[in-house]
N, C-alpha and C positions, 0 to 999 in steps of 0.2 A: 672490458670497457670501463672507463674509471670516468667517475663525476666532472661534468663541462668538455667530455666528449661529444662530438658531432659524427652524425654516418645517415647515410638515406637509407631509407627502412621501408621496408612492403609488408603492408599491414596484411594479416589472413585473417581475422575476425576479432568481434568485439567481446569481449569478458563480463562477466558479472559485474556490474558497478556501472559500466559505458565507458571503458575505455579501449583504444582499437589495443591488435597483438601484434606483434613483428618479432624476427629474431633475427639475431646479428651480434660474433663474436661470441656465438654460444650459449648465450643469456636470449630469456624472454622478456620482452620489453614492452610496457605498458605505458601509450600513450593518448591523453585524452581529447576527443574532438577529430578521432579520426577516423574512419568508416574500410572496411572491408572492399581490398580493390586499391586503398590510397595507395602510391606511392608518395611519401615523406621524406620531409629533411627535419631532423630532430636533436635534440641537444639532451644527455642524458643528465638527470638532476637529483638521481638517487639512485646507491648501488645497492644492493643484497649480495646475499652469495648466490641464489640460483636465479635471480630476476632484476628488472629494473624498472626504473622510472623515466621517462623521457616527457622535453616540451616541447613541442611541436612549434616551430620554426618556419613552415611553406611548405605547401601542397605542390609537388612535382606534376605528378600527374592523377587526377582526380577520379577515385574511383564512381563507376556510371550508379551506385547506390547513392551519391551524393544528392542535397538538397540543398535549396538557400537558405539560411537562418530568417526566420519573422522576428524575432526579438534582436536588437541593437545591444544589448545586454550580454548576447549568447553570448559563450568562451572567457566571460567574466563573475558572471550570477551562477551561483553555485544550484539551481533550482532545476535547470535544464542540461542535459547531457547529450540526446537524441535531436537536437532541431537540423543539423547536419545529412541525415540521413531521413531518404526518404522514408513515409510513413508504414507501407507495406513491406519495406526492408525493417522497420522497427518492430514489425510484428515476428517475423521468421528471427531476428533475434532475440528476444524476449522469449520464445518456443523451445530454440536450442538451448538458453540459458537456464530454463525452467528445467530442462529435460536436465542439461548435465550436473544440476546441483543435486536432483534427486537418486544420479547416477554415484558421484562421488563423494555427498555426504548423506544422502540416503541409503548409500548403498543396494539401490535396486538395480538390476542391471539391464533392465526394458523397462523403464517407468509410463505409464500408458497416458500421457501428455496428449490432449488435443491442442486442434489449431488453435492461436488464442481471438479470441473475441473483439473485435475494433472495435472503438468509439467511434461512434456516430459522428464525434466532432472532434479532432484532431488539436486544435486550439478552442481557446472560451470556453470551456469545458466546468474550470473547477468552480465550486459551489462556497468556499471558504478560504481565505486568508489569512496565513499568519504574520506579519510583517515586525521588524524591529525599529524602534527609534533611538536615536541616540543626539545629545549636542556636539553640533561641531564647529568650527570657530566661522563657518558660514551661515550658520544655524543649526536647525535639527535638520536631520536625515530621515530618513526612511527607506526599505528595501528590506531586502535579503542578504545573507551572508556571500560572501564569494567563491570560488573554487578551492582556497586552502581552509576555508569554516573562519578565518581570521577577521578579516574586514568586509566591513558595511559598503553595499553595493547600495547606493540610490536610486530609486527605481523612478518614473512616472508615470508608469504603466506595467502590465505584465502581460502577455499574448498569451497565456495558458487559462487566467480567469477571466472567469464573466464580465462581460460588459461592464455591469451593473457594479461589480466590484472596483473597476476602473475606477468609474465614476466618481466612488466613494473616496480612492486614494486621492484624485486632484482634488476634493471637499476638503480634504485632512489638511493637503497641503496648503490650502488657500486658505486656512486658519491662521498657517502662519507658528503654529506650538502646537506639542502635544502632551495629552494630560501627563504623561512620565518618559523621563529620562534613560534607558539603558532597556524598556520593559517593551512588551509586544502591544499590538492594534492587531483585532484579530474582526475582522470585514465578512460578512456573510450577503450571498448572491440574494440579490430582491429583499435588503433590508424591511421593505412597508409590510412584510410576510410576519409580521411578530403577532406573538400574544404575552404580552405580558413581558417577563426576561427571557421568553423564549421563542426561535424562529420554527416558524411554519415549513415542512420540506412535502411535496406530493409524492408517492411512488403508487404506482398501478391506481391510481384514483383514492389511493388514500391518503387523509393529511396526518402525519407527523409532527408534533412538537417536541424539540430538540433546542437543551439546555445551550445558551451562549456562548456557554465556556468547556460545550459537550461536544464528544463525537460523531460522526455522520459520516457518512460514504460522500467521496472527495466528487468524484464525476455524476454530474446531474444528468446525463443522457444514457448511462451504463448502470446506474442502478436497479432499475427496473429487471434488466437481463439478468444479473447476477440475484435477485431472487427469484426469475423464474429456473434457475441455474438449483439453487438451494429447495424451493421446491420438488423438482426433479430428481433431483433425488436423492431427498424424503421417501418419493412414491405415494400411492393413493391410498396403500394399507392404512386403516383406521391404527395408531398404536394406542396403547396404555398410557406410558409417558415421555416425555419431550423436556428433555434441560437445555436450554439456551443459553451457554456459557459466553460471560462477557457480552450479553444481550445491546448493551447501552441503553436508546433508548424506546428497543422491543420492534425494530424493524424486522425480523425474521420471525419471532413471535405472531407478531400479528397477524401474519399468512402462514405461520405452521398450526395455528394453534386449533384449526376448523380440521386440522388431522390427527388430533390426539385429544383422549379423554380428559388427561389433564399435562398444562407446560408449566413450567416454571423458569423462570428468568433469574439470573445471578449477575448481577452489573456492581463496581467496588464505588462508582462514580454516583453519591446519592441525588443526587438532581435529577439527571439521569433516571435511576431508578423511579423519582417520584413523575417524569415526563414519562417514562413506561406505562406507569399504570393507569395517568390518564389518556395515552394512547389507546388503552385496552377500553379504556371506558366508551372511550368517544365512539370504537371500531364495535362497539358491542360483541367486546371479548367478557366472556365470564368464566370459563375455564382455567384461565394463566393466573400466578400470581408472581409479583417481582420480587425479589431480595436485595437487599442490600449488604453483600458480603467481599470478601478476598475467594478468591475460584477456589484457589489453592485449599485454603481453609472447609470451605463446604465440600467442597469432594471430596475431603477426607472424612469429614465427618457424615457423607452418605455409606461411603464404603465401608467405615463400622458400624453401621444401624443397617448393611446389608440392604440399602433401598435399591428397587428394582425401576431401571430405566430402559425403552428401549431403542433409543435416541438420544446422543449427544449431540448438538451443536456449538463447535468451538469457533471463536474468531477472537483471538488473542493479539495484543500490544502485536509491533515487531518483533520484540523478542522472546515471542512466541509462550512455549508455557516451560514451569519450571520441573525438576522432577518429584516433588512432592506432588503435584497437580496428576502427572503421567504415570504415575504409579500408581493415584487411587484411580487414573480410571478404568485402568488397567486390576484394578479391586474388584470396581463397579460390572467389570464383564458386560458390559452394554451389547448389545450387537450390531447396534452401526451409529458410524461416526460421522458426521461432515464436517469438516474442517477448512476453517476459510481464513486466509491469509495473506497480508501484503508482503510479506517475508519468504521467496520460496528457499532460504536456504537456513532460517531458523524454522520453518515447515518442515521439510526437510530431515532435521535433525532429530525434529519430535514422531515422526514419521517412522525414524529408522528405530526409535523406541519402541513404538508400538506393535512394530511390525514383528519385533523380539517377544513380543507377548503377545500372539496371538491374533495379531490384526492382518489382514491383505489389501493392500493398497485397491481398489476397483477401477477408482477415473480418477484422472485431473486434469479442470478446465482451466486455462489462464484466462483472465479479462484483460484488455488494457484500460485499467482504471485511471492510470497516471498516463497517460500520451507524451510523448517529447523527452522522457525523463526515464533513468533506466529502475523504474521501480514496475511492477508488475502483480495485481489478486490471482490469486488460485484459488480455487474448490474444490475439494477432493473430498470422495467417498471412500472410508474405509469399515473393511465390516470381518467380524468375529470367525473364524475359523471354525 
């Protein structure tokens, strides 16, 4: 099949990314916004040698996984990939997905994947925005990118964040300008939550401050879960010590740290770091202390000072960790690791490192952190042979 070819396609499942699978003419063909069950009419718009690209053109006949979109925007805002498909169908694939990246670039060949974890709340969920603005000869814009990453979708609402975020984007607009041209507006749920340049966030009854221009876990009603997830397994065992790599700003800390003699936190984000350690204050932590370093950097420099840990906690960028980072810790000989990630296929990869020295994968929970969208957390326990 050659580019601006058309054929009806019967989708068999969705792919890593959120886009449906079909084949026809011998090629596997990857088209977006179509659900397991479609039959489709598609127009193909990129060829490879062993796959393709396809745009989806009209729904023949609509697979019974189908949903209505809530966002006006869907199939244009590059933000959402799943509103198509129902919610419970979003979870069983996000499971498969999980499972087969750990199969074929983990290379594990039974990866022990649980069911994953729903949100509580399917939309209004997110806690933070990052929005672009740009001038345009109508004025300024705002939104998100689109489906090819190219152009500015205008948004006036988003059905994935909070209310209260809404809120904020029609304030922006009805200013009429924004303070910069080409740069972000970056909106946090329940702005009067501040102290100071930093926002207030609750988990398990505790409060958090969390730098403005800092990290935080996206889903305000799944956070909670995913540290009772982390503490679990921890376990009850009193340890020695607890590294909390990529800490930010000491949300896992501050409920591991009443299970180890002493933690130490490692965040590259110094704001951040200085909202850790009044997190620890506040929480009447006296055990932990933060650092301000590169991961990379400090764990190598633990692995030749031979320091004895016996807990890691990783929760690394998307792209995961580097192999300087995975070799020392792979120095450090820890005996167990948790590992927590929006990435499961740069997870994954560091997975299949680990697992070459000395590691065995135990559990891994997927969360649906992100709802609607083909992004997915896991937590997984790995421990020392």
């Amino acid at each position: 099949m050659s580019i601006g070819e058309r054929c009806r396609l019967n989708i068999q499942s969705v792919a890593f990314g959120g886009s449906g699978v079909g084949r026809a003419g011998g090629l596997v063909i990857f088209v977006p916004f179509t659900a397991a069950g479609d039959i489709a009419d598609i127009e193909i718009v990129e060829r490879r040698k062993n796959f393709a690209r396809g745009r989806l053109l009209g729904i023949v006949a609509p697979s019974p996984q189908r949903a209505e979109p809530l966002c006006r925007c869907f199939g244009r805002c590059g933000g959402c990939s799943y509103q198509h498909i129902a919610y419970h169908h979003q979870l069983n694939i996000k499971q498969a997905q999980v499972r087969e990246a750990f199969v074929k670039i983990g290379k594990l060949p039974d990866p022990p994947v649980e069911k994953v974890i729903a949100s509580p709340r399917a939309y209004a969920y997110r806690g933070k925005a990052e929005l672009h603005a740009a001038k345009s000869r109508e004025g300024f814009r705002l939104g998100f990118m689109d489906i090819t990453g190219g152009k500015l979708v205008d948004i006036e609402r988003c059905e994935i964040m909070h209310e209260s975020i809404n809120r904020q984007i029609i304030e922006a607009r009805s200013r009429g300008r924004f303070e910069s041209d080409g740069g972000d507006l970056i909106f946090w749920a329940n702005p009067s939550s501040r102290a100071g340049d930093a926002i207030v966030r609750t988990v398990k009854d505790r409060e958090f401050l969390i730098p403005l221009s800092g990290f935080f876990q996206t889903n305000l009603y799944l956070t909670d879960a995913m540290v009772d997830e982390v503490r679990r397994l921890a376990g009850l065992e009193k340890r020695a010590s607890i590294l909390d790599a990529c800490c930010g700003s000491g949300l896992f800390s501050i409920f591991l740290a009443q299970s180890a003699e002493r933690l130490t936190g490692v965040e590259i984000h110094e704001k951040s770091v200085q909202c850790a350690r009044e997190n620890a204050e506040r929480n009447g932590i006296r055990n932990a202390e933060f650092i301000c370093a590169d991961i990379g950097e400090h764990l190598n420099r633990m692995a030749e000072r031979l320091d004895a840990v016996d807990l890691i906690v990783l929760d690394p960028p998307r792209a995961g960790l580097d192999s300087k980072a995975l070799n020392a810790i792979c120095g450090i000989k820890c005996r167990d690791i948790i590992y927590v990630s929006c990435n499961p296929a740069t997870q994954a990869r560091d997975v299949k490192y680990l697992t070459a020295n000395g590691y065995v994968l135990q559990s891994l929970q997927p969360l649906d952190m992100f709802s609607q969208t083909e992004h997915v957390e896991t937590v997984g326990l790995l421990r020392r042979k």
